[in-house]
N, C-alpha and C positions, 0 to 999 in steps of 0.2 A: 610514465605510468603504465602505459602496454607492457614494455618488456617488464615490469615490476609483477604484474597480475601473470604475467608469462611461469615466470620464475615460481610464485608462490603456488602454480599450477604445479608443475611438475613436484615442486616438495610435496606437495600434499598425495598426490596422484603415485610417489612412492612411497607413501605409507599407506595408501589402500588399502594395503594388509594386516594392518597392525605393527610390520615392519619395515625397514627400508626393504624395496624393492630392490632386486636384483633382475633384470631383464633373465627371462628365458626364454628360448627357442621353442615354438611350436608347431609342427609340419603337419596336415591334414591333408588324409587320404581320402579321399571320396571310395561311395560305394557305387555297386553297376548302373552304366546308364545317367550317373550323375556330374558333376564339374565341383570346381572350383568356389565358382560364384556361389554354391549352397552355403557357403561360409564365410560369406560378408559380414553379417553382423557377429557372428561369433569372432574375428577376426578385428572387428572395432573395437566390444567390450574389450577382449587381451592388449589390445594394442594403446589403449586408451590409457591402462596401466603400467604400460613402460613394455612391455612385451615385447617380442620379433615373433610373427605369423607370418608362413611360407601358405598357402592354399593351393596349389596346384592343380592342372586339372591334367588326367589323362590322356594319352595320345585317342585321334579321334571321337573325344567324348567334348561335352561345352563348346566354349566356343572354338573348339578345334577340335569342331565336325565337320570341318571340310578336307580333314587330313582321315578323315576314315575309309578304313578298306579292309577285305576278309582278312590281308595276313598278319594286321597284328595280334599278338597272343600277350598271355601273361608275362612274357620277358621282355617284353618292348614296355610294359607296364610298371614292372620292377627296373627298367634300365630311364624309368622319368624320372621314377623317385631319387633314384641312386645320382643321378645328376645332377638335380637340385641340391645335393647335399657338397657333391665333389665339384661343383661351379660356383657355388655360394660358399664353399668354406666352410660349412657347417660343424660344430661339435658341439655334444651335449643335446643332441637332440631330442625332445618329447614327442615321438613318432606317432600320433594317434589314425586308425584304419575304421574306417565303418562301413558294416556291414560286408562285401566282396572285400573291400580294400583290405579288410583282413589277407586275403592270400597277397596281398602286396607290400604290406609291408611286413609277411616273416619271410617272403623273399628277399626284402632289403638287412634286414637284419643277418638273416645269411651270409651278405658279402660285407657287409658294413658296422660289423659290432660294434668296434671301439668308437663310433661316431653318434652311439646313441647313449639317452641319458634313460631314457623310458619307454614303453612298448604300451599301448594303450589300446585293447581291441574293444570297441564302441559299438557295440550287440552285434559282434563282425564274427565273421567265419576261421574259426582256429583248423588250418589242413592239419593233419602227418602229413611224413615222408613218404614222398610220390603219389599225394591226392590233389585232384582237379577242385576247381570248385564243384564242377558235376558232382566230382565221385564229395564233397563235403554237402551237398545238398541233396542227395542219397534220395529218399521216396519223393519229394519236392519237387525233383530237376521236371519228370515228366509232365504233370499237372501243373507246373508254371511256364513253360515252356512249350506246350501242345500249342498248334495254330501262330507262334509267336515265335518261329524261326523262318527267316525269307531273306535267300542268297546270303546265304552266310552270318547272318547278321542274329542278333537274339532281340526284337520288340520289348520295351519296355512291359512285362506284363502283367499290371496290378491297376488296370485302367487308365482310360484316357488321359493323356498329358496335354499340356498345356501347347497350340498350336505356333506361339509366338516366343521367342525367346525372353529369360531362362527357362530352360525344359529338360526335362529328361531326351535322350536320342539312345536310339539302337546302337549295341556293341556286338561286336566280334565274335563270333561262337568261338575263336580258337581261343579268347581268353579266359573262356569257364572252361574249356577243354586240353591244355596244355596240363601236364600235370609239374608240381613242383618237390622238386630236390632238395631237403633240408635238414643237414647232421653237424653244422658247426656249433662244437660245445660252448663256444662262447655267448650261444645267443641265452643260454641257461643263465648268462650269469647277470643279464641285463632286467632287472627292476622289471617286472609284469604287472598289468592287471586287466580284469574284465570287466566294462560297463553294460551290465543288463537293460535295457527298458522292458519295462511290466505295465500288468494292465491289474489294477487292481491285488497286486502287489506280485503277482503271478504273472511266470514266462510262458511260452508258445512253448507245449512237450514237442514239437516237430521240430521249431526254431530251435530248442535248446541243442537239438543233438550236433545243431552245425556249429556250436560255439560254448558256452558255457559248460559243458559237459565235458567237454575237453580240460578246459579252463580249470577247471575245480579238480580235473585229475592230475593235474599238472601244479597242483597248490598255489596257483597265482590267487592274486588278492580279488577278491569279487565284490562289486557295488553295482547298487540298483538305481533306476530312477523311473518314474511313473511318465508313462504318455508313449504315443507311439516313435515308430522307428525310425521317422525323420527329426530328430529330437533337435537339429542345427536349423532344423526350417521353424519346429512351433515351436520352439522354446529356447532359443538360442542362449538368454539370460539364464536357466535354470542348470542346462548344459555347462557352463561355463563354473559356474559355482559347485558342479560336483567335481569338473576338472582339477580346479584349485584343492577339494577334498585329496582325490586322486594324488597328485601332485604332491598335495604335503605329506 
């Protein structure tokens, strides 16, 4: 009788969609100062449909904050992703980046075109060639950043964090400060788009210059979704179902 209820789960559970299910890949990039674990529950819903979720967390960020130190940069950052992908075997992959992760995953796509299936920048920071996150965070970097750099490090700074683990922790100044190299025309040819969050249907004119504005000059497809910036923390379920939008 178990294995029977077992079995009729899974049928059911790949038509979720209206269709049979086909499992697909989906990699999540955290934004600064954040892990892995912010995507647990986004990570259940997909997976609960048949899905494969990678969540990773960046070097000295999560729970591997005790591997942190000033000299990682943005290449040690794009050399995690890029690992996950060439140690797992990955292909076809739904590379989605929020917010910082943006500059990490168009540096994976850089080395790794043929390995993705989609580019997914999640209210995330679209660089050019040879821009830092600094230089993509342009009037911002100073005023979020004043009193919130110490040894090397950049404080989380948009208030208090949570003093016990999950939490945000302190990153690397070199990783908003390394600038990135980015001319392989193949990344042009990989499926784009941009996920907005608004606030009453409207973006941050500050916020937008470090991402959408890019995005929309570059013809990627643009979708919105209502609520703040942490959209995998308050709304994991609502998140998910614009993905599947995205997606199809």
């Amino acid at each position: 009788m178990k294995k029977l209820i077992f079995i009729l789960s899974m049928i059911l559970s790949s038509f979720a969609y209206g269709q049979p299910h086909h499992p697909r890949t989906f990699l999540f990039v955290p934004g600064a100062w954040d892990g892995g674990w912010d995507y647990a529950k986004v990570d259940s819903i997909l997976s609960a449909h048949g899905d494969i979720v990678y969540r990773p967390t960046l070097t000295g960020l999560g729970e591997k904050v005790h591997l942190s130190n000033p000299d990682i940069n943005l290449t040690t950052y794009i050399h995690d992703i890029l690992n996950v992908i060439r140690f797992e075997n990955l292909h076809n992959v739904i590379l989605v980046g929020h917010s910082y992760g943006g500059m990490v995953i168009s540096g994976v796509a850089e080395q790794a075109p043929d390995r993705i299936q989609q580019l997914i920048y999640l209210d995330a920071m679209v660089p050019d060639n040879g821009e830092s996150a600094k230089d993509v965070c342009g009037d911002l970097w100073e005023p979020m950043t004043k009193g919130n750099i110490k040894d090397s490090m950049v404080l989380y700074p948009f208030g208090p964090t949570k003093l016990t683990p999950p939490m945000d922790v302190p990153q690397p100044l070199n990783t908003f400060t390394e600038p990135l190299q980015i001319s392989n025309p193949m990344v042009k040819k990989i499926p784009t788009a941009f996920l907005q969050m608004t606030k009453d249907g409207k973006g941050s004119p500050a916020h937008d210059k470090m991402g959408i504005l890019k995005a929309r000059a570059r013809k990627w497809k643009i979708y919105t979704l209502e609520g703040g910036h942490y959209s995998m923390r308050e709304q994991p379920e609502n998140l998910v179902k614009k993905l599947e939008e995205i997606v199809r």
